[in-house]
N, C-alpha and C positions, 0 to 999 in steps of 0.2 A: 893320644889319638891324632893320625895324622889330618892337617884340615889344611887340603888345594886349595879353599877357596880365599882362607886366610893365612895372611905372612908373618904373623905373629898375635896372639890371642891377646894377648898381657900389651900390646901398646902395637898397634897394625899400621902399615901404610895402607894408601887410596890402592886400591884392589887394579892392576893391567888393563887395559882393553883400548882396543885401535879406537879413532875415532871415526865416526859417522855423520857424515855431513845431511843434515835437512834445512835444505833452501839457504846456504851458507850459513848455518849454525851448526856450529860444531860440539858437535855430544862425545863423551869422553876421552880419554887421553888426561894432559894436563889441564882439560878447560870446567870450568866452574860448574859448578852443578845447575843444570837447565832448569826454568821453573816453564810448568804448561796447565792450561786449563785445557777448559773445554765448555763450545757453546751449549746451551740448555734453550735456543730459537728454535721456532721451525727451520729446517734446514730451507724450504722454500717461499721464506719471508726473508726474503733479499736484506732489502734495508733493516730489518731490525736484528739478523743476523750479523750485517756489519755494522753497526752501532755496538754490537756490544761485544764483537772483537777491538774494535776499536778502543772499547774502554777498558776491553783488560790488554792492550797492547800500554796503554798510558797507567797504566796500574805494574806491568814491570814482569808482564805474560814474554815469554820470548818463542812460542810456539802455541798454534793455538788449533784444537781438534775439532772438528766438525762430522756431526753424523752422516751417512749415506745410505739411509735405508731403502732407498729403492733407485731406478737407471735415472727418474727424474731429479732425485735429489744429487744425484751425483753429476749430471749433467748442469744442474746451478751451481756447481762449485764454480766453472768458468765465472756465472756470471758474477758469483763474488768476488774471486780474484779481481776480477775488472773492476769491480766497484771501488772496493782497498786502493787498487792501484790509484783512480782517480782521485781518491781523497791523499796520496801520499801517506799509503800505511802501509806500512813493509811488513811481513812476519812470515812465514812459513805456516802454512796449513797440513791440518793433517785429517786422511779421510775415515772414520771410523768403521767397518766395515763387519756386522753380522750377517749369517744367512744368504745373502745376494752376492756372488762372485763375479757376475754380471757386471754390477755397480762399479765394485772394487776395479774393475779392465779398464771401465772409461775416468773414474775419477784420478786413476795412474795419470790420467793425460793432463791433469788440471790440479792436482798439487805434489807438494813436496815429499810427503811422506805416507802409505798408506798403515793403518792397522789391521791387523784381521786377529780374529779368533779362533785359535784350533781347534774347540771346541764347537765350534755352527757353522766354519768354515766352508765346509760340507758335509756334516751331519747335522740331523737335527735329535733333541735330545726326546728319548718318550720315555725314558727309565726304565727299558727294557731287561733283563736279567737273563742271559744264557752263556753257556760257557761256546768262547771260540779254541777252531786247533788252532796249530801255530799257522799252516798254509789259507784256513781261513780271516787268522788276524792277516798274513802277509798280502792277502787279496784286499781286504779291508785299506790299508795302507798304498795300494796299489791304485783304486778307485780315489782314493783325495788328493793322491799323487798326479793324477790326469787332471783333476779340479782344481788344482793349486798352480799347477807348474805354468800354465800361459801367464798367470798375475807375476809371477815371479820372472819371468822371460821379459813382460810389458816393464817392468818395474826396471829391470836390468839397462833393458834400452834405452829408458828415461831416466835414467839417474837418476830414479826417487829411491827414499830410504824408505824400510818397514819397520813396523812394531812385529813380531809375534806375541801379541796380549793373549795370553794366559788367564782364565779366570776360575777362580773354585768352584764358582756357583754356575759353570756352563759346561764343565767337563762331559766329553762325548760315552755314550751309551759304551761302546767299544774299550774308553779308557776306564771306564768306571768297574768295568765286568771284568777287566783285568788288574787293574793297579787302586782301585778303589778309590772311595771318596778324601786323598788325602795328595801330601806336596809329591811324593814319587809320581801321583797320578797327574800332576799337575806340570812336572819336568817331562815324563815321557812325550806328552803331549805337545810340549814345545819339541824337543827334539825330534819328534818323528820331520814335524814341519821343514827345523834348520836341517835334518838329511836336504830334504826335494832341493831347498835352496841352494846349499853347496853342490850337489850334482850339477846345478846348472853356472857352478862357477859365480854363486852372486853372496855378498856377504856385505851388504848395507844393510848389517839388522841390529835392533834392539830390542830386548824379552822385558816383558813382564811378567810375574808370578802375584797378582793380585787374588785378597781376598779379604772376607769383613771381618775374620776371625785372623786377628795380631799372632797368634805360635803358626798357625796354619803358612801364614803370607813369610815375617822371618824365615821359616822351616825351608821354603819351597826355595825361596831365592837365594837360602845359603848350598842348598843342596845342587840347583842348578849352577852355582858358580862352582862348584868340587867339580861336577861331572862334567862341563866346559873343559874345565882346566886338564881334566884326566882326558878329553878327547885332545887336544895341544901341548900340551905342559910344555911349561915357562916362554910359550907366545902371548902376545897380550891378546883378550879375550873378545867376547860381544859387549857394547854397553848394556848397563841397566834401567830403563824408568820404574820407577818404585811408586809403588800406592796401596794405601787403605782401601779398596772398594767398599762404595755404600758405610761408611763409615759416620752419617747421621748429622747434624747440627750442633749448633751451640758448642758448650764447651767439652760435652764428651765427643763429638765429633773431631772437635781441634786435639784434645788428649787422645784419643785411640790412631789419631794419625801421626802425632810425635809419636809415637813408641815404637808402632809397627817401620816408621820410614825412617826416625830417625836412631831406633838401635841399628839398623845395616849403613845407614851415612856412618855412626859412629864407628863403624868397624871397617872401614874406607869404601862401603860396599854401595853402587847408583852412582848414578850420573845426569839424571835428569828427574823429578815428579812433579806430581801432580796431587793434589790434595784434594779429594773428592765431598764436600760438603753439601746438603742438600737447600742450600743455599744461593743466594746471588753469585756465580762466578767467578765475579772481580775479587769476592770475600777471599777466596781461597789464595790469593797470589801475595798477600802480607801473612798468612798462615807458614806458606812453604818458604816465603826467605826466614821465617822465625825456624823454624825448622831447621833450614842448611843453616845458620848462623849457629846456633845453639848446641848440632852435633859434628861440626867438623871445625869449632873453634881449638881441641887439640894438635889438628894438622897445620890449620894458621897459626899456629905460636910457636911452632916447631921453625929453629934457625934453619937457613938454606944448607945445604949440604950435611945434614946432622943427622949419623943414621938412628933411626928410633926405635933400635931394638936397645931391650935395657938389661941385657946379660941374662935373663933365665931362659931357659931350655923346657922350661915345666909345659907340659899339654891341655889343652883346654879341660878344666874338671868338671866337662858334662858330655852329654850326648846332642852338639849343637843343631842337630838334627831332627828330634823330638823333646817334647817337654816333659822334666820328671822335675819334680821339686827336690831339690837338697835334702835328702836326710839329717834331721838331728835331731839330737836328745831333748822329749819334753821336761822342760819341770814347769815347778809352781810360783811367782812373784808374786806374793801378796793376795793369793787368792787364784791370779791370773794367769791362766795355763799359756805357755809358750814356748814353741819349737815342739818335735814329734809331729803329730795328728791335727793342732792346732791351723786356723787362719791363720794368715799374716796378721799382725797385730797392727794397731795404728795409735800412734804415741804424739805429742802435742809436749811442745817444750815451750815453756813459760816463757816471758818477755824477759822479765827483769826483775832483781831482787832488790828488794827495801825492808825496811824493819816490819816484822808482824801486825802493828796498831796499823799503821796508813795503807799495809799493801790489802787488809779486807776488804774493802771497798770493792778495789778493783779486781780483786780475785771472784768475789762474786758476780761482777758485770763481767769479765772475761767466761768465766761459769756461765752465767747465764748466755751467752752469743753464742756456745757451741751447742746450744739444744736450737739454735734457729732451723735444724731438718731432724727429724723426728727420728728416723733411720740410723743416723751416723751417730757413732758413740765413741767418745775420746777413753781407750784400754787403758793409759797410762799419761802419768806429766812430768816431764825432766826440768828438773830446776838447776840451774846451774850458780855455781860459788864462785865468786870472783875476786872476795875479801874476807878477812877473818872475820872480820864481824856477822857476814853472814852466816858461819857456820850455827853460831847462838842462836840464830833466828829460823833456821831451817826447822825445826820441828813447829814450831808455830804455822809456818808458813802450811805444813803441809796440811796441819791441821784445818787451817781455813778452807782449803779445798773439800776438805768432809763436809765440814758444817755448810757451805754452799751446796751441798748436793750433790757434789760428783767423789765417791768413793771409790776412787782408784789406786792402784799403786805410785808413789811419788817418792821420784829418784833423785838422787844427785851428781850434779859431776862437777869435777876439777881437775886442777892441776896435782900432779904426784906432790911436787912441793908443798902447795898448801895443805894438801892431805895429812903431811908430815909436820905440821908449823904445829905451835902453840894455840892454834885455832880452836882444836879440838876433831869432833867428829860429827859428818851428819846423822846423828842418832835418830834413828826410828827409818831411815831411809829403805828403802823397798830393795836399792841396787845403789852401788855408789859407781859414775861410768867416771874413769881415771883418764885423761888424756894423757900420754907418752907420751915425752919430748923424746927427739932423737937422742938429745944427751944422757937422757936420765940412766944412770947405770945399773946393774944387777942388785947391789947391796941397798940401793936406794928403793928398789922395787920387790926388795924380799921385805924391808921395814913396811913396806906398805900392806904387803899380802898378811905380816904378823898384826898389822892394829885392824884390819878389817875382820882378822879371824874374832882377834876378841870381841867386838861387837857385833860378830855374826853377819857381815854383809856379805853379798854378794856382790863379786867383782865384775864390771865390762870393760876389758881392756881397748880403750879407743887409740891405736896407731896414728901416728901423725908423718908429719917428712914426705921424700921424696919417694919415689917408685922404689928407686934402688938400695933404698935403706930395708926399706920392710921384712925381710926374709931376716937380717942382723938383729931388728926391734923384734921380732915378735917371741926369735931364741930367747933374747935376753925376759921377756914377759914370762916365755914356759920356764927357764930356768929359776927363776922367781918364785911361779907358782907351785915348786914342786907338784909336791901330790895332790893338792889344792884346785881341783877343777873350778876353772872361772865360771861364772855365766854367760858370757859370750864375748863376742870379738865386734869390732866396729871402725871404721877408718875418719879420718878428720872430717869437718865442716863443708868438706865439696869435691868426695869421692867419685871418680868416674867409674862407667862400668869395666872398665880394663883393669882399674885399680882393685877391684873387687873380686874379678877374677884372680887375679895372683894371688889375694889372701886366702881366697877359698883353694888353690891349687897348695900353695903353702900347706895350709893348715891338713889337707889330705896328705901331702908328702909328710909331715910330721905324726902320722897318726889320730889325728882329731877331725877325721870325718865328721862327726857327727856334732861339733860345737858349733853353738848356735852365733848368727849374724844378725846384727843390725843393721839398715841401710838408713842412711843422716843424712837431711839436708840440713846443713845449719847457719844460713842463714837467708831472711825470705827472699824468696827466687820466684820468676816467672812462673804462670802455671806448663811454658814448650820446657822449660830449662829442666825442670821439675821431673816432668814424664817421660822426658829420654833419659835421663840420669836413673831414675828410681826405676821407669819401665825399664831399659835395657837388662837390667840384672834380674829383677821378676821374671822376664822371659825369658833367662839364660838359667832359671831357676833357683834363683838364689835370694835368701831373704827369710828370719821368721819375725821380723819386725820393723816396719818403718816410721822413723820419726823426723815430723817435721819442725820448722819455728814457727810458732803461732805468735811471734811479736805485731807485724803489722795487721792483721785481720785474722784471730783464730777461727773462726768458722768458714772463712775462706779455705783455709789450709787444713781444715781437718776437712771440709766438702771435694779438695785436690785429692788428698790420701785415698780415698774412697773409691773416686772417679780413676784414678791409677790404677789400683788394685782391680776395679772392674774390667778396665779396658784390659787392662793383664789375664787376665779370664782367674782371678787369685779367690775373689771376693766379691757377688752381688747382692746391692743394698738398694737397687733402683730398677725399674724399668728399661728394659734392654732397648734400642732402636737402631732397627738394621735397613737406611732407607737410604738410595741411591740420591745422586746428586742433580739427576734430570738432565735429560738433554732434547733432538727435535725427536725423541721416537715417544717420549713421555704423552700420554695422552690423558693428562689431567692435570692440575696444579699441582705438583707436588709437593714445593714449600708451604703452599695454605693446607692442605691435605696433611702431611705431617703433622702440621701444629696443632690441625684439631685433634687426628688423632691421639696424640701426646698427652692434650687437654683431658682428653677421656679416659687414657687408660693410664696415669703417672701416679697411681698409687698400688699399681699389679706389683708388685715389688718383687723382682726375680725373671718373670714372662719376659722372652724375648718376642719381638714385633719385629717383622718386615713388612716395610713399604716401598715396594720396587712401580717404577713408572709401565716397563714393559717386560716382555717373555725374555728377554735377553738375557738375565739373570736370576730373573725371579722365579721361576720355578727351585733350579738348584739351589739356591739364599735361602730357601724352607727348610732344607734340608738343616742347619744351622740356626732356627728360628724357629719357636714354639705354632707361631701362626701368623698368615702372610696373609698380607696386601695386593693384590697387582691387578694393573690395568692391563685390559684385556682387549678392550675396542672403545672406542671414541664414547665416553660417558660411562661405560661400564666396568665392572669391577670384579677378580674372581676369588676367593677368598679358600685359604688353605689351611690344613693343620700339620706341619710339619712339611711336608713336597706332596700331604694328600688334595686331592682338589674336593671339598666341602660345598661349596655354592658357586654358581658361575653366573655373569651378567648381571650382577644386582648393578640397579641404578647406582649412579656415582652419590644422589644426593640420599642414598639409603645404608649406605655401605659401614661407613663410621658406627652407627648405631648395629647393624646388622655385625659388624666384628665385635663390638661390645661384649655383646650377647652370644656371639661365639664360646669369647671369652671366659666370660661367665661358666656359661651350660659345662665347658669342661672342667670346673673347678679352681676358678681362681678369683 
């Protein structure tokens, strides 16, 4: 499959695009990936607006967005600029622009950057349903064209740069009725805008393709960079700002926005975000340098001049465009159904091995810390051998795990060597996972596949080495196994997702569609490092089981695997929360608001909850959300089921209790 938007699937560079100056900050090209917030003040609380640009400008903010909901809020942008300026605080402002095109004319005159949405721009959204002709869409498009084009002319003359933000949950009645509620409808929609702009000769833009659902948001911004690229090819392109919208708190907040922004960093795709938490602000700006660090530390390690393609020609083995899950063959481990029909599975690899007598102890205090959430349940435990003497002790070992209470399937892994030593074997073991050295040769690895048959294990062959070894190790593994089907395939202790995709392209070129993958982290990693490594490949669909190290804290790591898997849309085991990050249009507390709600309903297990501040998204976020939240006017609240509207204007301090009970009445 040919992919414009990507230069290499299997190992990519940083994706083209001119740069775009806002307020002399320079967004893509060679320059660093921009980190931006965005205030959550009233836009017309002067000082307390700049107080807390202020504090995310010393927190390492290099661009900072301000709402403008109405002619008055955008006419105080002067006065904040001025205020900034007197405290000597530089930063580039940006004006955020729903609904009011009005606004958007004058705040052109008072900052650096404007955003609009082409979705409210000039429509407003009523979920209308009719079909247009094409001369009626082309009239449609004509009328936002007269609405747009003087902001784009004002913008032009001023030298300010634009966002076209894009959001899933504001798409106009018009794109909906034609390209539906999905990322196509979400590109048309930027595109119709960059037409008006380039007819008027102005190309100071930057797109986003925001939304709270991770394949959704991925999907839209890979698809917009092909279609870019097919409207230019091989010119450098528009920059990208990337973001989660409404992406929630806490730590599923921080994991649903590694995956969604930093599988497209990982793939050299953005050039500036913004991590939307519902949250303090300032929180979010050590979020998004975790973020850039964690997925474009491949490009940083890459020698100057070195080109990074790594000799395969293979095509990406998916539809990077939609999400399908990998096909493969179910079987059984030990009970435990995996690959086929199956979840992702989630696997837990022991700390460390000692003899039988001393490690009971702590195999049941290990045991016992992963029942700390009642929900999450460890499918499997990989123990790993590292000495002869533990092979003697491996059946004990596993057994302690039964007698503590968790009867699961428990594996082993090593090296080919030791497998072959005088050690013996791990008898009783569920799966034995073999790490591949690059050396290890054919003759070596057919001995291996003859003493696994006689004890009946089953084989995961874990690849190690370089990029470019892999496709040489994986022949020498098939030619090994003859006829011999493994249990699956798995790559070393700190797989990227590029590395992932070759073995899955691999293994398709070879005829073994359908063998099953494990994704490893092996050894304990951050919870950003964690979710772009493991997320990226879940959303690229690949994966029937992930395992992590549970040495330093396992119910940390088995509570990460979970919250992955969710954010991935793979597997939910918790309470969904789909609630914006607030800003001045917010007409409530959000952050407190959230956490009650949270309080009340965090044992729905499965219900998705939105809590949006105002109409900006919040109607369309229902759409992806079992039942919503949203403030509707100053105290009041209007409450939905799906994008249906259910209650309108309950008091703010009735509302919590009043969705409860929503809740409830419909069966959960």
């Amino acid at each position: 499959m040919n992919l414009p938007y990507l230069s290499n699937p299997m190992n990519p560079n940083r994706r083209s695009v001119r740069v775009v100056s806002v307020g002399g900050v320079e967004v893509g090209g060679d320059h660093p990936i921009r980190i931006q917030s965005m205030t959550n003040t009233d836009t017309m609380d002067t000082e307390g607006t700049v107080n807390q640009i202020e504090r995310l400008v010393a927190a390492g903010c290099e661009i900072v967005r301000v709402t403008a909901p109405s002619i008055r809020d955008a006419e105080n942008l002067a006065v904040i600029k001025s205020a900034l300026k007197r405290r000597g605080v530089s930063v580039p402002l940006v004006a955020d622009i729903h609904f009011t095109p009005n606004a958007a004319l004058i705040a052109a005159d008072h900052v650096e950057k404007i955003r609009i949405n082409p979705g409210n721009f000039a429509d407003k959204k009523k979920f209308e349903v009719r079909e247009y002709s094409d001369a009626e869409y082309a009239e449609e498009i004509e009328r936002v064209g007269d609405r747009f084009r003087p902001l784009v002319q004002r913008c032009k003359q001023n030298g300010v740069a634009m966002r076209i933000g894009t959001n899933h949950g504001s798409l106009s009645d018009r794109i909906m009725n034609r390209y539906g509620d999905s990322p196509l409808g979400m590109v048309e929609s930027a595109l119709e805008f960059l037409d008006i702009c380039e007819s008027e000769d102005y190309r100071d833009l930057i797109f986003s393709m925001k939304a709270s659902n991770t394949h959704v948001a991925i999907q839209a911004y890979r698809l917009l960079a092909a279609r870019l690229e097919e409207r230019d090819p091989g010119q450098p392109s528009y920059p990208f700002h990337l973001g989660v919208t409404e992406a929630g708190d806490g730590e599923d907040g921080r994991i649903k926005s590694a995956i969604g922004i930093g599988s497209l960093l990982h793939d050299g795709v953005g050039d500036t975000i913004r991590v939307s938490l519902t949250e303090d602000p300032v929180y979010e700006v050590p979020v998004a340098e975790e973020i850039v660090r964690a997925s474009t530390k491949e490009f940083e390690s890459r020698p100057q001049g070195v080109d990074s393609a790594i000799g395969f020609s293979l095509p990406f083995p998916a539809d990077p465009y939609t999400h399908v899950r990998r096909s493969s063959q179910g079987t059984l481990l030990d009970g435990l159904g995996i690959g086929g029909e199956e979840p992702v599975r989630v696997e837990m690899q022991y700390p460390a091995l000692t003899d039988a007598a001393s490690a009971s102890s702590q195999i049941h205090e290990w045991v016992s810390s992963l029942r700390g959430i009642s929900e999450l349940e460890c499918e499997s435990i990989l123990l790993e051998l590292r000495e002869e003497a533990d092979f003697a002790a491996f059946p004990d070992l596993a057994k302690a795990f039964s007698d503590a209470g968790l009867a699961v399937p428990v594996s082993a892994r090593s090296t080919a060597s030791l497998l072959l030593s005088q050690a013996g074997w791990p008898e009783g073991a569920a799966r034995c996972v073999v790490d591949v050295d690059p050396a290890d040769g054919v003759e070596v690895l057919k001995d291996l596949v003859l003493k696994a048959q006689a004890s009946q294990t089953p084989l995961e062959w874990c690849l190690g080495g370089e990029a470019g070894e892999l496709a040489s190790q994986l022949d020498r593994v098939l030619q090994a196994s003859g006829d011999s089907p493994p249990f699956g395939f798995s790559l070393g202790r700190q797989p990227s997702a590029h590395s992932v995709r070759l073995l899955v392209a691999l293994l398709k070129e070879r005829g073994l569609e359908g063998a099953r993958l494990v994704l490893r982290q092996g050894r304990p990693v951050e919870a950003i490092d964690a979710a772009i490594d493991l997320g990226a490949s879940l959303c690229d669909g690949f994966g029937d089981m992930v395992s992590l190290d549970g040495a330093v804290d396992s119910l940390a790591a088995l509570d990460l695997s979970y919250r992955i898997l969710q954010a991935s849309r793979l597997r939910t085991t918790r309470t969904e929360y789909i609630s914006c990050p607030s800003c001045g249009r917010t007409l409530f507390d959000l952050e407190q608001t959230t956490a009650r709600i949270k309080e009340a309903t965090a044992d729905l297990v499965g219900v998705k909850i939105a809590v949006m501040g105002c109409i900006v998204n919040g109607p369309g976020e229902m759409a992806d959300a079992d039942f919503g939240y949203v403030g509707s006017g100053p105290g009041v609240v209007t409450l939905y089921i799906g994008k249906q509207v259910v209650a309108r204007n309950i008091p703010e301090d009735e509302a919590t209790d009043r969705l409860t009970e929503l809740i409830r009445e419909n069966g959960y």
